[in-house]
C-alpha positions, 0 to 999 in steps of 0.5 A: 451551429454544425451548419455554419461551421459546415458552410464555412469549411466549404467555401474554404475547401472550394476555394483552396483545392485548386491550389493544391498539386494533383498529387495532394487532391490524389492523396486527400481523396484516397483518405477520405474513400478510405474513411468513407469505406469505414462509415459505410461498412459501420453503417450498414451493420444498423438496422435502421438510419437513426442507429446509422446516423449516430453510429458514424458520428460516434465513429467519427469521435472516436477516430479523431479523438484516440490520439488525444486520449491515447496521451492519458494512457498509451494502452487505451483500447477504445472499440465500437460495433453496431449490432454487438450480441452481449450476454447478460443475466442469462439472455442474449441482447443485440446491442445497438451500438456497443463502445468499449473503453480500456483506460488505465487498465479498467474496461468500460462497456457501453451499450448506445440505445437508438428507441425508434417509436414503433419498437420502444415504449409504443406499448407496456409490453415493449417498455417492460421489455426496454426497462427488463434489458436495461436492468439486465445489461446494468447487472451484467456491468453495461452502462447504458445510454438511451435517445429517441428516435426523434432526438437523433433524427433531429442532431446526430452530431449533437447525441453523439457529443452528449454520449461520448461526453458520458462515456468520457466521465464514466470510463475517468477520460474526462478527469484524466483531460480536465485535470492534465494528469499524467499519463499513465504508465505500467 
């Protein structure tokens, strides 16, 4: 689907730019290398292209959605990291890609696993390991939300929906969206 909606947007954009003055262009391509600025520092924060790939699309939805869900709660706090260090039961975890969400005065804090093959669940000491963190990030309040390598590779775009869509029903953004409710005032 991402595909035809990508091949639609660029015949339009081919066949539209040239209608725009210079100054438009000049100031439609400072956004964008102000934005491409931001993807590739995020980027390179990862130590791997599947955690890249997601983390820009998750990077991505949050960007463009804050304004919307800013309309539920004016002090929604909405952060992403890649290679967040958190602590948990006593031990240290680098978390792949850390969201945290300040909604209506509640913090939620996720932490967006990206399981390549060679490091994840290749051996039983490794799914221990994956199963003992996961354990200890649970305890220390950290929702954790886990994709294969393979899942990723295959569509970012589409892992990225499905996590925002579970941090959306955990942090009450998606009730709050569904329901219209008012928003939030102090």
């Amino acid at each position: 689907m991402s595909n035809i909606y990508e091949g639609h947007c660029k015949k339009n954009i081919e066949m539209n730019w040239d209608n725009l003055t210079p100054k438009v262009q000049e100031e439609i391509n400072k956004l964008l290398l102000f934005h491409k600025n931001a993807y590739l520092a995020g980027a390179l924060k990862c130590d791997s292209p599947i955690e890249q790939l997601l983390l820009v699309r998750i990077m991505h939805w949050i960007d463009s959605s804050i304004t919307q869900y800013q309309h539920y709660d004016p002090n929604l706090v909405m952060i992403y990291d890649a290679q967040r260090e958190v602590a948990a039961c006593g031990k240290k975890y680098r978390i792949d890609i850390y969201v945290e969400v300040v909604f209506k005065g509640e913090e939620y804090r996720f932490a967006i696993e990206c399981d390549g093959h060679d490091f994840h669940e290749k051996t039983k000491e490794q799914a221990a390991r994956d199963k003992r963190r996961e354990r200890d990030l649970q305890s220390a309040g950290i929702h954790v939300i886990r994709f294969t390598g393979s899942e990723i590779w295959a569509d970012a775009y589409e892992k990225s929906v499905e996590a925002m869509k579970i941090i959306e029903v955990v942090s009450g953004l998606r009730k709050a969206i569904n329901e219209n409710i008012i928003p939030y005032r102090e």
